[in-house]
N, C-alpha and C positions, 0 to 999 in steps of 0.2 A: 815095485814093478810098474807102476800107473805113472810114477814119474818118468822111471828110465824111459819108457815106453813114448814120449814126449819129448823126451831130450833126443831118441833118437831119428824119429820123427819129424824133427824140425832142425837137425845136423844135416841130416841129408842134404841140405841145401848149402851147407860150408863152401864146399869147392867153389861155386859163383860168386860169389864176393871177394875173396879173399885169402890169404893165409895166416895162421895163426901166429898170432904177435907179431902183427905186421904193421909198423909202426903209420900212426895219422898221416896222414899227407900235411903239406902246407895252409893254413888256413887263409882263402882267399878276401882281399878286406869287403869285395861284394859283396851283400846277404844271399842267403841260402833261399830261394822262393817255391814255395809247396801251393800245390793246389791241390785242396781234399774236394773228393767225390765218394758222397755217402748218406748216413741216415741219423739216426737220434744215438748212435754208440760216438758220433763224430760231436757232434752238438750236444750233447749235453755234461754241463760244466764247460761250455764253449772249448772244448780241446785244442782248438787252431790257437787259440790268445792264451792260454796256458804254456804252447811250445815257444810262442815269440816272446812271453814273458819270463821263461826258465831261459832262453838266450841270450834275453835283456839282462841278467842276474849273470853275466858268465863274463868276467872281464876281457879275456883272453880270447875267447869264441866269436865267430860268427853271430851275427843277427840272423834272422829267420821273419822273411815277412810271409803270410799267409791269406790265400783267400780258399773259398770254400762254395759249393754245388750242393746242396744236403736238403731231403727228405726224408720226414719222419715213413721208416717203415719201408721206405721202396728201395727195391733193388737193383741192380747196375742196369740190368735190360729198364727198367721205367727210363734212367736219366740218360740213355742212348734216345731211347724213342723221344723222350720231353726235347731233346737235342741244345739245351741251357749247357750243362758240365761239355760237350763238346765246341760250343762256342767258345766258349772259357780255357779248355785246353790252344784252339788255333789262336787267340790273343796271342800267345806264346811269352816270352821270356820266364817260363818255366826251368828250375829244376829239377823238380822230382815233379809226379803226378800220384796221389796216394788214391786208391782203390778201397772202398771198406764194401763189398756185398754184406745182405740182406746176413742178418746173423744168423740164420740154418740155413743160409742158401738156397734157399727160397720165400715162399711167403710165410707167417707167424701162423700160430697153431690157430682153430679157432680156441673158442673161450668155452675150459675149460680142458681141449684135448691136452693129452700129453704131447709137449715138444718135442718133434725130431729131425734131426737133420734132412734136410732135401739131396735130391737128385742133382749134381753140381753143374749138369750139363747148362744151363744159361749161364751160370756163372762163367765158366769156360769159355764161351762162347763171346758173350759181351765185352769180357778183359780184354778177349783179345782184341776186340774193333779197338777198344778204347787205345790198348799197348800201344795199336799201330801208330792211332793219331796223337799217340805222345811221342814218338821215336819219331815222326814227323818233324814238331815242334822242337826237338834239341834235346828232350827231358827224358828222365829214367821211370818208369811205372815202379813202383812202391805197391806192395799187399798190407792191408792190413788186416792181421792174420788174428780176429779175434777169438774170442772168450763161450765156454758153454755156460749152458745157465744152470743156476743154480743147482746142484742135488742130481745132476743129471753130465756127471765125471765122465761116460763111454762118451759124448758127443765128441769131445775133444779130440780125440783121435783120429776121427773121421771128417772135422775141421782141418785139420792139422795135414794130414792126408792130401785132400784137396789142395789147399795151400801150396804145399810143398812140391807138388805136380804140375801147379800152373805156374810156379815159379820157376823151374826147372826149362818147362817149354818155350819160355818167352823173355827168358832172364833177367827176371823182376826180382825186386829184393823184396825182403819181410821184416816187418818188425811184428816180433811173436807177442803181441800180448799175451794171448789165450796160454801160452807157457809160462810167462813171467803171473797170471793170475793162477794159475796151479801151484807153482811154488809156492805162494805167498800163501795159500788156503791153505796146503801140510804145513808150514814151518811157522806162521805168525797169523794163527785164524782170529786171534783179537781184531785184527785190523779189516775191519766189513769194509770190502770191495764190491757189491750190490749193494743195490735199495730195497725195498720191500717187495718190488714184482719180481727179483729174483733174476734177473735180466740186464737191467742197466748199473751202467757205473754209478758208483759215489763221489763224491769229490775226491776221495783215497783213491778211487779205482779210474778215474782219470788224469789224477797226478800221475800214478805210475805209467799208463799211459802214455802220455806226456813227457816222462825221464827216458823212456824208453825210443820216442822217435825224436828227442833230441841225440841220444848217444848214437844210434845207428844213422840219422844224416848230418850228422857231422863228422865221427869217429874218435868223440871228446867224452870222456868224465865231468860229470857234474860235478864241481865245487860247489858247498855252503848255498844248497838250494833252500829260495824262498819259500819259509812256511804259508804265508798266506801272502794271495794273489787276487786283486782287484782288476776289473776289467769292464768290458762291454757285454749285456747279456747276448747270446748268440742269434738273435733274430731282431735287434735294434740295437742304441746305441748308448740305454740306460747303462749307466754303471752298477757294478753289483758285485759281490765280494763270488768267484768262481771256487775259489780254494781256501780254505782255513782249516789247518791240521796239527797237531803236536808235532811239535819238533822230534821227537822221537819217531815217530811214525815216519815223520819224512824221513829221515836217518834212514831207516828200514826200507822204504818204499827205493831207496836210490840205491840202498846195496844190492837189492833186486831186482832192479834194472842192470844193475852191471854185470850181474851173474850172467841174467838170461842172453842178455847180448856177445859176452865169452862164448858162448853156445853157439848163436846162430847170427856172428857177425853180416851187416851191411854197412858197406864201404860206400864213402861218396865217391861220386863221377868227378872223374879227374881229365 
């Protein structure tokens, strides 16, 4: 039921994207340019240099260059008001503009309470300035539709919810993490997608991440993706190993990408 309950959830949004088995478009030889606006679920394991490195590994794919607006902790109303992520949108030659709010959609518990989802009404609210002045600039708004934390399974739906409503109003796509890290907790719990705060990704749980906003902005299968990925840490330009996994796990990690994305296809702008 906890699953179905998620799949159906985050179907609701089919109709906007697409139809089912509805074949890639042409891939254009331009790269694909993302600009993430978000917090420490975006940065950490640098996510943006994960996806330009799983497109780098893609012969046949697009490149994906990436830049990024990100603060640990704050949510879409801080980077309206800070007004940095909207300079950054009107640069423009954007294709997508990806959204991550605050992971409860509001502010973090304090220390100690129990986590709970927030009142989604800022959320709402801020997407939308942001939507306009991406639809502005030429580009599509992208949700990113994260993850409940740890041990705490009812949030998801009430993520999910939200999501699926603002995506609906403003016809934004989603890439469902928070469903593809549900799957992956019932069917292959070996594989720790948190850290020890019960909160953030792993380096698993940003690869998948990563498999997942590559298949939805491009509308491609990953091939023979890299187990380990070397990079830039996310706030300098030290090198430092972002991904290192068994091969197997990656195996795992990309069939459940593909699943989830079967579910709740996003199509690029054509």
């Amino acid at each position: 039921m906890l699953r179905r309950s998620f799949l159906c959830s985050l179907a609701l949004c089919y109709g906007l994207f697409g139809q089912a088995g509805a074949p890639a478009s042409p891939v254009a030889a331009k790269p694909v340019r993302v600009l993430f606006i978000g917090n420490s679920y975006t940065y950490f394991n640098n996510l943006p240099k994960l996806l330009e490195a799983i497109a780098a590994s893609q012969k046949d794919g697009p490149r994906i260059e990436t830049d990024v607006s990100v603060r640990g902790g704050m949510a879409l109303k801080w980077h309206w008001e800070n007004g940095k992520a909207l300079e950054a949108i009107r640069r423009g030659g954007w294709d997508y503009v990806v959204l991550q709010e605050q992971s409860l959609l509001g502010r973090p518990p304090a220390a100690g309470a129990s986590p709970e989802v927030g009142d989604p009404a800022d959320f709402f609210e801020y997407a939308r300035k942001f939507d306009d002045e991406t639809k502005k600039a030429g580009a599509r708004t992208v949700l990113y539709a994260t993850w409940a934390r740890d041990g705490y399974p009812e949030q998801q739906r009430k993520l999910d919810d939200a999501f699926t409503l603002l995506a609906r109003e403003i016809g934004a796509g989603i890439v469902p993490a928070g469903l593809a890290w549900t799957l992956v907790k019932i069917e292959a719990p070996a594989i720790r997608l948190y850290t020890p705060d019960r909160s953030h990704p792993t380096m698993a749980g940003s690869y998948l991440n990563a498999l997942l906003f590559y298949r939805c902005l491009t509308g491609r299968s990953v091939s023979d993706p890299p187990s380990t990925i070397t990079g830039p840490a996310w706030n300098n330009s030290k090198p430092v190993t972002l991904v290192s996994l068994l091969w197997s796990d990656v195996i795992s990690l990309n069939q459940f990408a593909q699943r989830t994305v079967s579910q709740e296809p996003l199509l690029p702008v054509r």
